[in-house]
FIZAMAR-324083 format. One record per residue (C-alpha): x, y, z; residue number from 1. Coordinates in steps of 0.02 Angstrom, whole numbers, plus 50000, padded with zeros to 5 digits. Example, Ala and Ser with C-alpha at 12.3 -4.5 7.8 and 13.67 -1.06 7.14 Angstrom:
<r><X>50615</X><Y>49775</Y><Z>50390</Z><tike>1</tike></r>
<r><X>50684</X><Y>49947</Y><Z>50357</Z><tike>2</tike></r>
END
This chain:
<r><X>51613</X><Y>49548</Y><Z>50358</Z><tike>1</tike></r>
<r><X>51476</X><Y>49522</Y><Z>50237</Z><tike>2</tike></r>
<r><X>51581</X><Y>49467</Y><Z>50107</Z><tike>3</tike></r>
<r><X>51662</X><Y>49341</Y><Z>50216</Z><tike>4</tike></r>
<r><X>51492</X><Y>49292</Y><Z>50269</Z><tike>5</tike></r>
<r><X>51421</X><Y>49267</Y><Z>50094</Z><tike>6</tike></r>
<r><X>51574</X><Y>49173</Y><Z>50032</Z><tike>7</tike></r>
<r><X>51539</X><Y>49064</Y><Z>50210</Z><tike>8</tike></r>
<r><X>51368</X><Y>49016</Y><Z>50159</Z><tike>9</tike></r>
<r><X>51425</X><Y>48987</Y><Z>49956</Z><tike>10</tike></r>
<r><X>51536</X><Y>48873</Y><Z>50029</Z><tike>11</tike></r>
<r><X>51430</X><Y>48760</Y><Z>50149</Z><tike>12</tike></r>
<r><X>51286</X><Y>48758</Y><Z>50026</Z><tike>13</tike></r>
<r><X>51413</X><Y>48704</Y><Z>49890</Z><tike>14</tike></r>
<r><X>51468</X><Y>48550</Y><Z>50015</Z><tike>15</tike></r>
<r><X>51275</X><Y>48490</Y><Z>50037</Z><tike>16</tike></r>
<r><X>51230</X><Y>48522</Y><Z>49867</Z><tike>17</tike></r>
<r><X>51397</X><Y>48435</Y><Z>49802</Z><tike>18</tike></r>
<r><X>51493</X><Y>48327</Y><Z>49922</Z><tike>19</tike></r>
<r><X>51365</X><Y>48260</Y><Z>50020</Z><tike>20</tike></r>
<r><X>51291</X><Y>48070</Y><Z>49986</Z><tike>21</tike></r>
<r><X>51180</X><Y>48072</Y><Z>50138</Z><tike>22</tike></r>
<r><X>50996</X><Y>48053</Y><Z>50120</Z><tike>23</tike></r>
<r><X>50886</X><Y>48120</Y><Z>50269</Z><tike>24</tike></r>
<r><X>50687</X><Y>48083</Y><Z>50249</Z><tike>25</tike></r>
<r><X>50635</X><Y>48237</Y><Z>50338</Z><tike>26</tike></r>
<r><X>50759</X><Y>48349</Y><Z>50219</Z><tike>27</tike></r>
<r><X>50792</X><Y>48372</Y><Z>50045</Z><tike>28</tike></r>
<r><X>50980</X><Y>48436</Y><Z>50072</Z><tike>29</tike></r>
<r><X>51016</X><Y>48468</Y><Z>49881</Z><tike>30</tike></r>
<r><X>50889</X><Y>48616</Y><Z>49902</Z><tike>31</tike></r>
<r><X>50950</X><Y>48667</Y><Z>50058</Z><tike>32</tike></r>
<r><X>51108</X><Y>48698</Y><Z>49980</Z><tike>33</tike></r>
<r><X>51062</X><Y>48784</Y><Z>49819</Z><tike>34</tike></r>
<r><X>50972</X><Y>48887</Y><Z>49934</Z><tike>35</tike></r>
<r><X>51118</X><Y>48906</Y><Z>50039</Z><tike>36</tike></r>
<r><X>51225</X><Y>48932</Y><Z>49876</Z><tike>37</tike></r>
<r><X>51106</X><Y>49084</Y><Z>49798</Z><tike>38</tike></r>
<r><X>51084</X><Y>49176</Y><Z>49974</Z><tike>39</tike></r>
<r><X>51312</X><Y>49163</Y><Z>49981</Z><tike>40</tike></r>
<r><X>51286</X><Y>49240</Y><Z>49798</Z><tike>41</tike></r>
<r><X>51161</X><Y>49382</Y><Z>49861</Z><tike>42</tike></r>
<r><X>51257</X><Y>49418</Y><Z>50019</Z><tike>43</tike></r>
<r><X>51429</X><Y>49413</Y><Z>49934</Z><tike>44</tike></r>
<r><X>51362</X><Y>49563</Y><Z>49809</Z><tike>45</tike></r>
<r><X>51277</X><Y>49665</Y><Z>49931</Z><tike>46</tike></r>
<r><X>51439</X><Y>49670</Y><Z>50020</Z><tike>47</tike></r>
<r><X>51543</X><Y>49727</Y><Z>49888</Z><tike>48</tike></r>
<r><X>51421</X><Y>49861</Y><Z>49839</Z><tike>49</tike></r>
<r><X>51434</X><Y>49917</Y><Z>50005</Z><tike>50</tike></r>
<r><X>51602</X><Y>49920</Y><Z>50027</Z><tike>51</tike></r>
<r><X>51652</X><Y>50017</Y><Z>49874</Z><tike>52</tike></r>
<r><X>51514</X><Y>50127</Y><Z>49885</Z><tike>53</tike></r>
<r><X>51583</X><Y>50292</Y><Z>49931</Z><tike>54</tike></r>
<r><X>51485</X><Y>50470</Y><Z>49975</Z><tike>55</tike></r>
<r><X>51591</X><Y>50617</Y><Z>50011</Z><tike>56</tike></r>
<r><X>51553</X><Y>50783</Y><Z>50057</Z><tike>57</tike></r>
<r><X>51656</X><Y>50922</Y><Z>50008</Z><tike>58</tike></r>
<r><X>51669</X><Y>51096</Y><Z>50096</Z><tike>59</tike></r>
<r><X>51758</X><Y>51240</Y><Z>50059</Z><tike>60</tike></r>
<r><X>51755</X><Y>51400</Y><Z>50148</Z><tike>61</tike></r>
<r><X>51841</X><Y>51555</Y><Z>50088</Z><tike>62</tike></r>
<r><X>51914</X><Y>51707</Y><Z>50197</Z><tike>63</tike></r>
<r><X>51966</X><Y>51865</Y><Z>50113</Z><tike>64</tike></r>
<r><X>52089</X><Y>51964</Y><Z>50234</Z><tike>65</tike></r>
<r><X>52093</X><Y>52154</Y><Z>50201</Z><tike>66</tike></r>
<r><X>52033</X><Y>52277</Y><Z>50071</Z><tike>67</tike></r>
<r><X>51976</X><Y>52299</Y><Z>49898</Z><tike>68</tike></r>
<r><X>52152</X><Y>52297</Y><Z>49811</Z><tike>69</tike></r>
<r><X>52255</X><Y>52232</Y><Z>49942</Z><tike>70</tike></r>
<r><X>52178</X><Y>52081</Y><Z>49999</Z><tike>71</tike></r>
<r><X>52219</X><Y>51903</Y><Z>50002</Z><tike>72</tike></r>
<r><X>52110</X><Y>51763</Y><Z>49984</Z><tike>73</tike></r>
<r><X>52149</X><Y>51596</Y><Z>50082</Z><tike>74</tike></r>
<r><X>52051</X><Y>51431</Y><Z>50012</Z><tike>75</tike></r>
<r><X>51999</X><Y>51288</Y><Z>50122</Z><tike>76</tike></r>
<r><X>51924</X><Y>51123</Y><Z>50065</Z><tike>77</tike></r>
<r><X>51905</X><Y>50976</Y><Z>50143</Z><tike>78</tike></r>
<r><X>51837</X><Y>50807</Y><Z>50092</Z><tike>79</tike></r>
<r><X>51768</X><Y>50665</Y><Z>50208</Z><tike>80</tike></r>
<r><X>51767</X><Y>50494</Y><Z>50154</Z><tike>81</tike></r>
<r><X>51633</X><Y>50384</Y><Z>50223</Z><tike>82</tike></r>
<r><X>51710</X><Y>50227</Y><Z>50185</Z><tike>83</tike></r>
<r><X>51770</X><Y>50216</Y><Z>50373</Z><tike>84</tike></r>
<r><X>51952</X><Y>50187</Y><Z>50319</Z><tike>85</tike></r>
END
């Protein structure tokens, strides 16, 4: 959502910055869209950080079943993903 949001605000700062002729006395709307522009920018890069940012855990657990010589060992790992996919 972030990334949709920062591309939102690139995009409506880009149309006051660039497309708009209109002059209003009480704002300057060429800043208000290079503002608008660098905060898209921001937003857009924090999202994608965040997104493809990825922690995992790995467990493992081991179980030996029997004796000395005769046993087996049985391996379990697991890995979680906290990328909420």
């Amino acid at each position: 959502m972030s990334i949709g949001a920062g591309v939102l605000l690139f995009v409506i700062g880009a149309i006051l910055r660039f497309a708009l002729t209109v002059q209003v006395a009480w704002i300057d709307l060429l800043l208000v869209g290079n503002i608008l522009m660098g905060a898209g920018i921001v937003v857009f890069v924090l999202g994608l950080i965040f997104t493809f940012r990825r922690r995992r855990s790995v467990s493992s657990r081991r179980t030996v079943i029997g004796h000395e010589d005769g046993g087996s060992t049985v391996r379990r790992t697991s890995h979680t993903d906290d990328t909420g996919l």
